[in-house]
N, C-alpha and C positions, 0 to 999 in steps of 0.2 A: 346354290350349286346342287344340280340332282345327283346323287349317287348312282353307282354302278353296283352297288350289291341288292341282293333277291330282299326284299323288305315284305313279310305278310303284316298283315293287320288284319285284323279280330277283334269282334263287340263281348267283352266279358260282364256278363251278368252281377256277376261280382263286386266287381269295379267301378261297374256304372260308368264304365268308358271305354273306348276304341283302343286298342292295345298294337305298338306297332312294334315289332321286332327282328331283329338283322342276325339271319342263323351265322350266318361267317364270321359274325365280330361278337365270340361268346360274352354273354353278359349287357350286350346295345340291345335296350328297348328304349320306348317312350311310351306315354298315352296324350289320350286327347278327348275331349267331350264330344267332335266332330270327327270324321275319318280323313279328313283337310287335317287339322288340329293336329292330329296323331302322323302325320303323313311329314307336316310340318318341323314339329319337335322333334321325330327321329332325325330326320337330315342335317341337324343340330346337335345332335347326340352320336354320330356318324363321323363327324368331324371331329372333335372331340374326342372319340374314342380313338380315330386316328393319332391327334397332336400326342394323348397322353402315353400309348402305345410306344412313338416317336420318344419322349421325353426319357421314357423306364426305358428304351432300348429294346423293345417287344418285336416279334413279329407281326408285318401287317398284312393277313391275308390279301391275296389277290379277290378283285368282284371273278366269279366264275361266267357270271351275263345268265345262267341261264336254273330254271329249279334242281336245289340237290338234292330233291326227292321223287324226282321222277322218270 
């Protein structure tokens, strides 16, 4: 299932891997060795932050659709 929230992903030196991260759902990254990979495991990590969100009785931001940085 693709998501509706802004997802960048970024190659970190560091890491040695493609880092994907979801600014509206504080705390949602993933990584990936490919930018597929990274692309993949977020949308996994997305739903997930949703269910546990749901479980603790959290707020679940809305996807905005569009950059909230620009």
């Amino acid at each position: 299932m693709k998501s509706k929230y802004e997802i960048i992903i970024y190659w970190s030196a560091e890491d040695e891997a493609y880092i994907a991260e979801v600014p509206e759902l504080p705390g949602c990254m993933a990584d990936g060795t490919t930018y597929h990979e990274a692309l993949s495991n977020v949308e996994v990590i997305i739903q997930e932050w949703i269910e546990t969100a749901k479980e603790l009785k959290r707020p679940i931001p809305q996807p905005k659709g569009k950059l909230m940085y620009a």
